[in-house]
CHARMM-style PDB file with segment names, atoms N, HN, CA, C and O in Angstrom:
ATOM      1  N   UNK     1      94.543  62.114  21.907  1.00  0.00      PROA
ATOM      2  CA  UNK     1      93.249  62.687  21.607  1.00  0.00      PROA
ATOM      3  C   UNK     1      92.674  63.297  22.889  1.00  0.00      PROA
ATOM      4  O   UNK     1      92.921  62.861  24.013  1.00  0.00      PROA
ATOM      5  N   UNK     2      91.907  64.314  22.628  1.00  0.00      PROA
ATOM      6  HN  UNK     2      91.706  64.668  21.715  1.00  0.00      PROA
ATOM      7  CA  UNK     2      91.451  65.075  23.815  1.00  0.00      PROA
ATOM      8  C   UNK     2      90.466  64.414  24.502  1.00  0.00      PROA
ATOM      9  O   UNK     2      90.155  63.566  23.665  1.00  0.00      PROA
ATOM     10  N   UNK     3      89.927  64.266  25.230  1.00  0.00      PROA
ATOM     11  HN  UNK     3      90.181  64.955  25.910  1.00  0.00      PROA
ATOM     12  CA  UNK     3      89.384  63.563  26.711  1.00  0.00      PROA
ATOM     13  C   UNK     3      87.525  64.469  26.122  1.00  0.00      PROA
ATOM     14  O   UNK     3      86.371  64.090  25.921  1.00  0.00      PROA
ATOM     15  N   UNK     4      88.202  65.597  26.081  1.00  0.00      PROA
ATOM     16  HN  UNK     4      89.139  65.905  26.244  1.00  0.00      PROA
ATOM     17  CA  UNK     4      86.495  66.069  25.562  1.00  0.00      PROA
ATOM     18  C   UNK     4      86.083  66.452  24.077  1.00  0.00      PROA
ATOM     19  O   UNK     4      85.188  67.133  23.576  1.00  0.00      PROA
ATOM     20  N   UNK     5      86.896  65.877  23.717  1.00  0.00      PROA
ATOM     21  HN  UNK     5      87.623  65.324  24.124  1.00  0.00      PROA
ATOM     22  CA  UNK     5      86.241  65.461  21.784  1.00  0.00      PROA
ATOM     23  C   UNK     5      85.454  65.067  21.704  1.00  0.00      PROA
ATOM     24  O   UNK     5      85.216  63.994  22.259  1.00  0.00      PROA
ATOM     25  N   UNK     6      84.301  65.918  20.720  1.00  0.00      PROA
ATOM     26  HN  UNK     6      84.495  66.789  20.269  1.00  0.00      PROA
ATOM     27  CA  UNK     6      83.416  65.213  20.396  1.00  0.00      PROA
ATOM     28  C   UNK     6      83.082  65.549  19.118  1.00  0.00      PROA
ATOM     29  O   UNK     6      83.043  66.737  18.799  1.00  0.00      PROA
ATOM     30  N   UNK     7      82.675  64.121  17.833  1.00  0.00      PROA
ATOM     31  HN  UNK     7      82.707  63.156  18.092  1.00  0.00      PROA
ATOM     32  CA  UNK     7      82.785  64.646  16.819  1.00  0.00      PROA
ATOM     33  C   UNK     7      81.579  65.201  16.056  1.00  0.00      PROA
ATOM     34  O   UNK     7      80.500  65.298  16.642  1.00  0.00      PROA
ATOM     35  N   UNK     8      81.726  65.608  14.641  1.00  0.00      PROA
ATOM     36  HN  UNK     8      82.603  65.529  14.166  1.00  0.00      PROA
ATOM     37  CA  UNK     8      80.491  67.089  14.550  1.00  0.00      PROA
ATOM     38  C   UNK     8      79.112  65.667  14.516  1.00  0.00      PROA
ATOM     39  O   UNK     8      78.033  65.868  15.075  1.00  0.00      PROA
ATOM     40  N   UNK     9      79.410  64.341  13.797  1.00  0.00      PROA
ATOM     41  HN  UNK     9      80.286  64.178  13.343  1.00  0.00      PROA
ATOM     42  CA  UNK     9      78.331  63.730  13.932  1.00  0.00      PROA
ATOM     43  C   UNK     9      77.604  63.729  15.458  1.00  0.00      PROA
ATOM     44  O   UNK     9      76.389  63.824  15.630  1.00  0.00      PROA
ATOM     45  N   UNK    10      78.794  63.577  16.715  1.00  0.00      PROA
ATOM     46  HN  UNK    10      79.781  63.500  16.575  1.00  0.00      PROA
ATOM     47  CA  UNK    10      77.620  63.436  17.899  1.00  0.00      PROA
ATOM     48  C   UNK    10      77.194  64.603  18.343  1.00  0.00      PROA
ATOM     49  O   UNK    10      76.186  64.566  19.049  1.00  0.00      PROA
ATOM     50  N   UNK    11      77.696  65.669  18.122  1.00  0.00      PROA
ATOM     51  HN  UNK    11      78.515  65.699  17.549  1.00  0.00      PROA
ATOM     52  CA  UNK    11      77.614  67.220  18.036  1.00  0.00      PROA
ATOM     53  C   UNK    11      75.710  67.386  17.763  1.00  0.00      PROA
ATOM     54  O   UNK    11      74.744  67.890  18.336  1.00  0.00      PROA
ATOM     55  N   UNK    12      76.032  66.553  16.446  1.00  0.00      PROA
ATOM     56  HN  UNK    12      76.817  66.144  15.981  1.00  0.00      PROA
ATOM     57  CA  UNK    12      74.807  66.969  15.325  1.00  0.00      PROA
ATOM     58  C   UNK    12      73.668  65.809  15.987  1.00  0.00      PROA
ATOM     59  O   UNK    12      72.749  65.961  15.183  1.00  0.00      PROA
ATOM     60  N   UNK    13      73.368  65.151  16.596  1.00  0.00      PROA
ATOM     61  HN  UNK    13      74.114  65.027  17.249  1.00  0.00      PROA
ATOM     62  CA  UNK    13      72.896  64.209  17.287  1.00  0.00      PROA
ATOM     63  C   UNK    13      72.278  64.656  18.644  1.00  0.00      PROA
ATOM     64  O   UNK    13      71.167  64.884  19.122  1.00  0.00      PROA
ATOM     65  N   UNK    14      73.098  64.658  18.874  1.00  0.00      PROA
ATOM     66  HN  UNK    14      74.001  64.472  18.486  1.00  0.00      PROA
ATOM     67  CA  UNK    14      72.808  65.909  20.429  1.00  0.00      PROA
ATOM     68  C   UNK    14      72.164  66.929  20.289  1.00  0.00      PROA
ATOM     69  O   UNK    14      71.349  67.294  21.137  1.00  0.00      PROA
ATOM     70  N   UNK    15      72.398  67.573  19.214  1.00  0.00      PROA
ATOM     71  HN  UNK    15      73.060  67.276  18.524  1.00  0.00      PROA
ATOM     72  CA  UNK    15      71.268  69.073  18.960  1.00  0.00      PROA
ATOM     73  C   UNK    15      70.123  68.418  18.492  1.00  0.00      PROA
ATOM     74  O   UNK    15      69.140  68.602  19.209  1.00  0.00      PROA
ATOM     75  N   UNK    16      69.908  67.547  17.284  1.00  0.00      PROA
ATOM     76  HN  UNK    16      70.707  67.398  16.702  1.00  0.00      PROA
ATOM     77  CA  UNK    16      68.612  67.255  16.847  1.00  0.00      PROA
ATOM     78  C   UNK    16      67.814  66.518  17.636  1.00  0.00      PROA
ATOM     79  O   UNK    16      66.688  66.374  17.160  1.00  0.00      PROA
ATOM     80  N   UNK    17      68.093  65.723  19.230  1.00  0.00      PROA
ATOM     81  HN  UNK    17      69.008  65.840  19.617  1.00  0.00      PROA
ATOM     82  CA  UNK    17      67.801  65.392  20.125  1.00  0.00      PROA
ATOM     83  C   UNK    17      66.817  66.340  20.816  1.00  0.00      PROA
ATOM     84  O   UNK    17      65.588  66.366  20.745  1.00  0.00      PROA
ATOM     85  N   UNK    18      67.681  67.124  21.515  1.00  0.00      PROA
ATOM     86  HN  UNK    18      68.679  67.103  21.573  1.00  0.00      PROA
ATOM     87  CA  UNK    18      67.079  68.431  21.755  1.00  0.00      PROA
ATOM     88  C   UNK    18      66.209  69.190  21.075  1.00  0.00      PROA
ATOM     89  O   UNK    18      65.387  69.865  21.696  1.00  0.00      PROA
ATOM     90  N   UNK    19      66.258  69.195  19.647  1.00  0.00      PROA
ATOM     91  HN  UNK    19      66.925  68.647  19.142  1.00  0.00      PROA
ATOM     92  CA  UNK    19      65.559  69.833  19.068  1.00  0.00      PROA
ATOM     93  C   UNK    19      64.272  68.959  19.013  1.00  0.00      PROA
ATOM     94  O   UNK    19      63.235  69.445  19.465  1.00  0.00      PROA
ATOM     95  N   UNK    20      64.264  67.687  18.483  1.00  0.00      PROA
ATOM     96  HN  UNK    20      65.106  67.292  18.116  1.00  0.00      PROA
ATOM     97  CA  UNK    20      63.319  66.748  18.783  1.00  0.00      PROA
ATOM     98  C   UNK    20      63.451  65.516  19.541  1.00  0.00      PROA
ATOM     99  O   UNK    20      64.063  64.475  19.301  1.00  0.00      PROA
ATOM    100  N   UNK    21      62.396  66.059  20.960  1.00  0.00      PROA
ATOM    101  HN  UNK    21      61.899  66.904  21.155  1.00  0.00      PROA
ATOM    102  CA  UNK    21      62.489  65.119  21.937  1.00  0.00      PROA
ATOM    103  C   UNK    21      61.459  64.085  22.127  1.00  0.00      PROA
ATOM    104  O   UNK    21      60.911  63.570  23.102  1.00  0.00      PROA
ATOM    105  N   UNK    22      61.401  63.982  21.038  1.00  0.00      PROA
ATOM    106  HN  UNK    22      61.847  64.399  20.246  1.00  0.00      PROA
ATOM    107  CA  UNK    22      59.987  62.887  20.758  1.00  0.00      PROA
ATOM    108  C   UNK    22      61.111  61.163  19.951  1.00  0.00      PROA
ATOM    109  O   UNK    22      61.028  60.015  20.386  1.00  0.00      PROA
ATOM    110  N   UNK    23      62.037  61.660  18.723  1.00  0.00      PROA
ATOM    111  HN  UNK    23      62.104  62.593  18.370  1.00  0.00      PROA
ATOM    112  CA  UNK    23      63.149  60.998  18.278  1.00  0.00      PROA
ATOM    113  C   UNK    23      62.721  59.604  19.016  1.00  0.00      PROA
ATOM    114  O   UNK    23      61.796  58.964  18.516  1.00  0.00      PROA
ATOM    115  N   UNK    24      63.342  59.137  20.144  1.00  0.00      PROA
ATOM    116  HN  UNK    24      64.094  59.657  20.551  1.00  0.00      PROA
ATOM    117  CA  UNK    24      63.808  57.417  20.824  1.00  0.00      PROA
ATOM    118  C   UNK    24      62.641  57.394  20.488  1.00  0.00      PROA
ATOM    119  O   UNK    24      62.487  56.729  19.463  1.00  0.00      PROA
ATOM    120  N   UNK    25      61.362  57.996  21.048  1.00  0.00      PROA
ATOM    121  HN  UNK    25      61.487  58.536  21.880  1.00  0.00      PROA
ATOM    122  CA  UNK    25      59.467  57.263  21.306  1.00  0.00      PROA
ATOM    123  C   UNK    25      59.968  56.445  20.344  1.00  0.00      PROA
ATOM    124  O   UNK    25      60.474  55.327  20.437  1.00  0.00      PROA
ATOM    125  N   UNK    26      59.686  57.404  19.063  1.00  0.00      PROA
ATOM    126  HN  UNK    26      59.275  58.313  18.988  1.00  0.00      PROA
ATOM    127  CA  UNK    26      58.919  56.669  17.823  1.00  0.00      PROA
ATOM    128  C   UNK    26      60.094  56.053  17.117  1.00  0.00      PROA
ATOM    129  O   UNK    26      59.613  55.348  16.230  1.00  0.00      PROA
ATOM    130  N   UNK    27      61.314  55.987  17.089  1.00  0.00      PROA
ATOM    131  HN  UNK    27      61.705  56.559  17.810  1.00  0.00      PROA
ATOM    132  CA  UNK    27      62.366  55.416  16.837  1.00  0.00      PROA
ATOM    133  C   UNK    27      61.748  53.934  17.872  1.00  0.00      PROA
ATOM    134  O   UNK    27      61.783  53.027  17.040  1.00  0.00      PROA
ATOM    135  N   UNK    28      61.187  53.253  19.330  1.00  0.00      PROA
ATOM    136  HN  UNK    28      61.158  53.989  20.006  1.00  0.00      PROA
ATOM    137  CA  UNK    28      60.760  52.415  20.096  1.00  0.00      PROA
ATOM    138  C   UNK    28      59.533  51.596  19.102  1.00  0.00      PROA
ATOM    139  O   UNK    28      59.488  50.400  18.810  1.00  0.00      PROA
ATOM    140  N   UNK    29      58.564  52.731  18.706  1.00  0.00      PROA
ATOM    141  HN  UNK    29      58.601  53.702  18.942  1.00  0.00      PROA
ATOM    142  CA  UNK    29      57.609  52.604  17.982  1.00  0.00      PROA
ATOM    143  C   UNK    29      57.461  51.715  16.758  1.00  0.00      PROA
ATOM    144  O   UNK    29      56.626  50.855  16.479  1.00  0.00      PROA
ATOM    145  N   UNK    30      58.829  52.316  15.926  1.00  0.00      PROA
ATOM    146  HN  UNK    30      59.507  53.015  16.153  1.00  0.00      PROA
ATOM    147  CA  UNK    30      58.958  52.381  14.554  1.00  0.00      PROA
ATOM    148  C   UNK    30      59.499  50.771  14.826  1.00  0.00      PROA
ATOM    149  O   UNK    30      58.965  49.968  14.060  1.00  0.00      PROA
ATOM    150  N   UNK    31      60.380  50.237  15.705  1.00  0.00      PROA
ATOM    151  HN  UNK    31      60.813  50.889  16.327  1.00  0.00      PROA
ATOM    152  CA  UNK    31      60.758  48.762  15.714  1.00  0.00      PROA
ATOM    153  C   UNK    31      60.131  47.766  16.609  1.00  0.00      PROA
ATOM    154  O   UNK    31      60.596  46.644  16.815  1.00  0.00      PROA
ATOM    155  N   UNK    32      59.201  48.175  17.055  1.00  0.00      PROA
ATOM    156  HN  UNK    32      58.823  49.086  16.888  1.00  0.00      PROA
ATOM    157  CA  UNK    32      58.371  47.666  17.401  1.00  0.00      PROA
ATOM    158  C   UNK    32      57.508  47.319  16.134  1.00  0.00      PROA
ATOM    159  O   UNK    32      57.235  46.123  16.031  1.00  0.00      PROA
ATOM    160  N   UNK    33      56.991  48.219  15.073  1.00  0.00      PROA
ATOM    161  HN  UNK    33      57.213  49.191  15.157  1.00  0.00      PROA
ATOM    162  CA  UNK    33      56.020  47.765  14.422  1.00  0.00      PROA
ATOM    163  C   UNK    33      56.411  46.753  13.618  1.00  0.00      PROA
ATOM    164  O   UNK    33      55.682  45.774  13.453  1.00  0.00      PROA
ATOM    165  N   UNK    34      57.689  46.879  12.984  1.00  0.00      PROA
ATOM    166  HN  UNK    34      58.281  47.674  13.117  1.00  0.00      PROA
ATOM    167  CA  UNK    34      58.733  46.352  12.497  1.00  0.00      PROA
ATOM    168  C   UNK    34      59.719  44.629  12.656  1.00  0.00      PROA
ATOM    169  O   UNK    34      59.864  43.749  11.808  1.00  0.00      PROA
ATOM    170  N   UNK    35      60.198  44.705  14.002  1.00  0.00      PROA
ATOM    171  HN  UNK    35      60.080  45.420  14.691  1.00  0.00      PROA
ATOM    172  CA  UNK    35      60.710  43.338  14.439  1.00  0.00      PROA
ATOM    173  C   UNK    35      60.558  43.213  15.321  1.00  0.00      PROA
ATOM    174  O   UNK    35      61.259  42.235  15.583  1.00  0.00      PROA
ATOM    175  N   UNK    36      59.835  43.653  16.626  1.00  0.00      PROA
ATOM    176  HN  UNK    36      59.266  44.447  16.413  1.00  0.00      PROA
ATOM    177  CA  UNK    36      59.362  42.971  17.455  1.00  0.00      PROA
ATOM    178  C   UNK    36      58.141  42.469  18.022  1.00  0.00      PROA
ATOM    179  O   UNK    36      57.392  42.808  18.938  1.00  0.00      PROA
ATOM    180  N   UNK    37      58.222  40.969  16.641  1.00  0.00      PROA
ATOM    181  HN  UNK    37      58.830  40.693  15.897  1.00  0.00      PROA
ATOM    182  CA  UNK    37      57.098  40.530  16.626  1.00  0.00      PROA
ATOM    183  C   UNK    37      56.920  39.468  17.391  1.00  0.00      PROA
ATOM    184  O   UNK    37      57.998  39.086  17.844  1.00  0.00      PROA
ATOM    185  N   UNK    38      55.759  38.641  17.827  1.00  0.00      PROA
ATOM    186  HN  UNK    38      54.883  38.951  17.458  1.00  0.00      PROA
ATOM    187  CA  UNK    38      55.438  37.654  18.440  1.00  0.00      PROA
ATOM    188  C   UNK    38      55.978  36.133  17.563  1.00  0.00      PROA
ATOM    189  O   UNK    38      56.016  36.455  16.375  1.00  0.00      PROA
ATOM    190  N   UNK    39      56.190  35.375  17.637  1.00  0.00      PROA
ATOM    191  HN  UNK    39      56.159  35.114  18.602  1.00  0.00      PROA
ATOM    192  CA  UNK    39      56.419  34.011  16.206  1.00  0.00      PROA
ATOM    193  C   UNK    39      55.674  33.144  17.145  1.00  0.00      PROA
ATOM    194  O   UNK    39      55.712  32.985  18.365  1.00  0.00      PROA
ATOM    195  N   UNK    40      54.982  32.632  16.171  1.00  0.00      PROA
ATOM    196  HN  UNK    40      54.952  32.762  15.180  1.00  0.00      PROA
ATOM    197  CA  UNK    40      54.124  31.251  16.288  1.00  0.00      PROA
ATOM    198  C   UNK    40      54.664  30.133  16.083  1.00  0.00      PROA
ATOM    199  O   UNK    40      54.542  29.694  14.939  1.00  0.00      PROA
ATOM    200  N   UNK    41      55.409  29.319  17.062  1.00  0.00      PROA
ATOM    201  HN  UNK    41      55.507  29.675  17.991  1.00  0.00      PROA
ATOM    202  CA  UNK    41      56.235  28.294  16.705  1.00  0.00      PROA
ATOM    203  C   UNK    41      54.945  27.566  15.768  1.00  0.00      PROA
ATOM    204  O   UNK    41      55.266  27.561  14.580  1.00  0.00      PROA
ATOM    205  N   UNK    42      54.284  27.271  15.886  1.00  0.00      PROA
ATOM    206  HN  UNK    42      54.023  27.275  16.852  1.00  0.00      PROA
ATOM    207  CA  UNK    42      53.467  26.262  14.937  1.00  0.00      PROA
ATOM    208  C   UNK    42      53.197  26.460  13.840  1.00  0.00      PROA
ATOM    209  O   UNK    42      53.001  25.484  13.115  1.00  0.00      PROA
ATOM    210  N   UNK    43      53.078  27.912  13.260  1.00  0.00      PROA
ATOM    211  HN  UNK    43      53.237  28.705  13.848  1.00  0.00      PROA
ATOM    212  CA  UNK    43      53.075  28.757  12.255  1.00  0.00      PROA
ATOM    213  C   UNK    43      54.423  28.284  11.255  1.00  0.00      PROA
ATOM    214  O   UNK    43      54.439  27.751  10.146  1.00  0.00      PROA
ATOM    215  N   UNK    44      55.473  28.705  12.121  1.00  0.00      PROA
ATOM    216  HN  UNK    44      55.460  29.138  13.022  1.00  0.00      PROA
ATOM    217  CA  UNK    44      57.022  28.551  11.751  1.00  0.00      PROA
ATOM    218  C   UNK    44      56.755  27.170  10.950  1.00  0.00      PROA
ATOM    219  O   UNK    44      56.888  27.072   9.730  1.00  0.00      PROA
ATOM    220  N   UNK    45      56.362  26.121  11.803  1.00  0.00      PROA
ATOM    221  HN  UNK    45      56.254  26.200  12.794  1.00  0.00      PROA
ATOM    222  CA  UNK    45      56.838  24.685  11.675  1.00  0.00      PROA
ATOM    223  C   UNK    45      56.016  24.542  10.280  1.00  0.00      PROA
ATOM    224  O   UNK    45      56.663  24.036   9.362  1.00  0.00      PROA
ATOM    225  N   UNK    46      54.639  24.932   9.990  1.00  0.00      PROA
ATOM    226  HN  UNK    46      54.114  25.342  10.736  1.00  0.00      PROA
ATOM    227  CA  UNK    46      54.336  24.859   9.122  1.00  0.00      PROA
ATOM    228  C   UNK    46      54.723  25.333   7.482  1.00  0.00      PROA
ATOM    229  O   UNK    46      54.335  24.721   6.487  1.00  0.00      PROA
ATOM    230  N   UNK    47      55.623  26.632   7.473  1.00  0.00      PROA
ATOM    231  HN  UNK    47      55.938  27.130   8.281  1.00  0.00      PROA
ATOM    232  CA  UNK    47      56.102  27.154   6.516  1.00  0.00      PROA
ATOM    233  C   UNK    47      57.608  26.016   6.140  1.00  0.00      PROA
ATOM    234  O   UNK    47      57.901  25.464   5.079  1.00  0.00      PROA
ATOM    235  N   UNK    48      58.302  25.991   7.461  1.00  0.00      PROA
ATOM    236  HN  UNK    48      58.064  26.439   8.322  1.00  0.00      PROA
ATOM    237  CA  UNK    48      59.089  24.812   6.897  1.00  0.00      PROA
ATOM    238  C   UNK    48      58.462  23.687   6.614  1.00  0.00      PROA
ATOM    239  O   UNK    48      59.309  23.058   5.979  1.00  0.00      PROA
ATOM    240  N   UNK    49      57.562  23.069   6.679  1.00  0.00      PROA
ATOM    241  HN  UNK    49      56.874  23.580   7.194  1.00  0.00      PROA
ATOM    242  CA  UNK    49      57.125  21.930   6.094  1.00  0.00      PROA
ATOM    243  C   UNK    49      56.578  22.136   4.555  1.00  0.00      PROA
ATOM    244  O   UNK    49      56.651  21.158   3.810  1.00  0.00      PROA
ATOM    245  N   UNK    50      56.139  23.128   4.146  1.00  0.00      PROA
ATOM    246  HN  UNK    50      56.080  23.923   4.750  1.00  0.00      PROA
ATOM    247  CA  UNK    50      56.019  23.965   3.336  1.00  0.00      PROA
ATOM    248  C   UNK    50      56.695  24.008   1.884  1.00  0.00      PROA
ATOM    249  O   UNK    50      56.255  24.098   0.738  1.00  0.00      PROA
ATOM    250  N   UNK    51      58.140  23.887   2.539  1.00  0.00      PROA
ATOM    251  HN  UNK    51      58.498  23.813   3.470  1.00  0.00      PROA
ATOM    252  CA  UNK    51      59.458  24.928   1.471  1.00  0.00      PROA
ATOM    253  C   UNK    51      59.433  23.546  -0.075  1.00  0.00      PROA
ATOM    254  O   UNK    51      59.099  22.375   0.103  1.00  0.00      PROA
ATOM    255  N   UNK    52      59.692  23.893  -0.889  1.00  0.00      PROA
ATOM    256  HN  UNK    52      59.964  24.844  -1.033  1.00  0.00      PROA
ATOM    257  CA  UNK    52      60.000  23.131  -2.078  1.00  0.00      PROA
ATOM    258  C   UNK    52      61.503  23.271  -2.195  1.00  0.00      PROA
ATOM    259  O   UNK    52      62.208  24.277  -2.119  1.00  0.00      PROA
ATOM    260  N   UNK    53      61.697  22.461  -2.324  1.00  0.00      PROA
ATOM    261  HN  UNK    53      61.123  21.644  -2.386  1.00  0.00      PROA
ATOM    262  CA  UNK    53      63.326  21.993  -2.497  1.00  0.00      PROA
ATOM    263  C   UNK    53      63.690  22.100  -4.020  1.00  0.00      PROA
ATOM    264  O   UNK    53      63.242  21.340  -4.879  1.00  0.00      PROA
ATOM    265  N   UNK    54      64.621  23.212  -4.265  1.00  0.00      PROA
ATOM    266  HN  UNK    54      64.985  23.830  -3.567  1.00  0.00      PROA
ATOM    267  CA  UNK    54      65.106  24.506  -5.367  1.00  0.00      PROA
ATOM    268  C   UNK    54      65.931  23.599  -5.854  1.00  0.00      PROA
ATOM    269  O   UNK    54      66.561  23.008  -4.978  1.00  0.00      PROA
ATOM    270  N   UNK    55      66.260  23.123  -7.465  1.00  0.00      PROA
ATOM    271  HN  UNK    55      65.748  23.603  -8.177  1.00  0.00      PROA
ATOM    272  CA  UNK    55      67.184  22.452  -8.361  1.00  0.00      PROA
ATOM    273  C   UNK    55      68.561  23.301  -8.238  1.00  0.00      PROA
ATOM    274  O   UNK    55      68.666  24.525  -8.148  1.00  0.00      PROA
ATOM    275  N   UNK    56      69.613  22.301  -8.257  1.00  0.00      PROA
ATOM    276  HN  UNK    56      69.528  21.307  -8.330  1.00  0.00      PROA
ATOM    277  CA  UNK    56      70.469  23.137  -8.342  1.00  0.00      PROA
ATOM    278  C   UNK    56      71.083  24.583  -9.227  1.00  0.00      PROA
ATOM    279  O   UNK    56      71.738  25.557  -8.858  1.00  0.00      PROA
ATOM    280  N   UNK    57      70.447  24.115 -10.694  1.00  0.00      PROA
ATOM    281  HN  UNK    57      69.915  23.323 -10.994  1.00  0.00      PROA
ATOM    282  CA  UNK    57      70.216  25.254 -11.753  1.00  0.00      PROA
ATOM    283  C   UNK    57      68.775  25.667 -11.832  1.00  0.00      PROA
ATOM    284  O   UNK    57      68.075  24.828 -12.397  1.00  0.00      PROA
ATOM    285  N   UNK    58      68.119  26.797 -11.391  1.00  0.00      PROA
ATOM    286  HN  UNK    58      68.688  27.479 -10.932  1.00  0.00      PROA
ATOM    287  CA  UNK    58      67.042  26.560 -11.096  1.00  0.00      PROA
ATOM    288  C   UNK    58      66.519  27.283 -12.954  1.00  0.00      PROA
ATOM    289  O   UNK    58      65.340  27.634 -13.013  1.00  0.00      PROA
ATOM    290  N   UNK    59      67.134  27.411 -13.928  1.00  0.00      PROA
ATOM    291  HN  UNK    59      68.091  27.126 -13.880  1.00  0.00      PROA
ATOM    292  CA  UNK    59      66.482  28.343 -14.898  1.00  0.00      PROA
ATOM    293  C   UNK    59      67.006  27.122 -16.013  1.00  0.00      PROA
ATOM    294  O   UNK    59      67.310  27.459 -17.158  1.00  0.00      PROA
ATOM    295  N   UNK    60      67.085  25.667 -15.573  1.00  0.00      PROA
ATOM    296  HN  UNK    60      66.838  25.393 -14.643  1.00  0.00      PROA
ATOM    297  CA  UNK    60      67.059  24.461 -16.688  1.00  0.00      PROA
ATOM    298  C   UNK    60      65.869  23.974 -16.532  1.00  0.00      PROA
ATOM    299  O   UNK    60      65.158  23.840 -15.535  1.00  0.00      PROA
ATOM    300  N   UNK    61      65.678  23.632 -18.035  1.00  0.00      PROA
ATOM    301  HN  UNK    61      66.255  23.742 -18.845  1.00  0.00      PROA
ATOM    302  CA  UNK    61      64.459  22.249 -18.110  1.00  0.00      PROA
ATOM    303  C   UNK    61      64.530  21.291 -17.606  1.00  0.00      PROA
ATOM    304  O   UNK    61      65.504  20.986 -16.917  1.00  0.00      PROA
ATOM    305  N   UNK    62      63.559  20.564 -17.792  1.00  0.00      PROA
ATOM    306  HN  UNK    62      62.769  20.813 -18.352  1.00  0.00      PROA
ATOM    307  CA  UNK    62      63.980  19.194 -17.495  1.00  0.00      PROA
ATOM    308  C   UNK    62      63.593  18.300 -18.609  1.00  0.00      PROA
ATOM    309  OT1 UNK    62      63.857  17.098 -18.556  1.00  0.00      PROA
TER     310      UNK     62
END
């Protein structure tokens, strides 16, 4: 394989880069708002204390 291949996806990546050089910001932005959140260990501890413990068939009577 050639040493300077490059395929049309990074081709096409590279231009829309260029074309929009704003892209990483709000791509930073967008996962930031997303998953990089703060966790409240005490918060946490409380939702597990929380959980109800699911029957093994959960759609039988009893």
């Amino acid at each position: 394989m050639a040493k300077n291949y490059e395929s049309e996806i990074t081709q096409f990546l590279k231009q829309f880069k260029q074309a929009h050089p704003d892209t990483e910001q709000r791509q930073r932005e967008g996962r930031a708002r997303l998953w990089d959140k703060h966790i409240d260990p005490e918060l946490q501890e409380q939702f597990k204390a929380g959980r109800v413990v699911q029957s093994a068939y959960v759609y039988q009577t009893k």
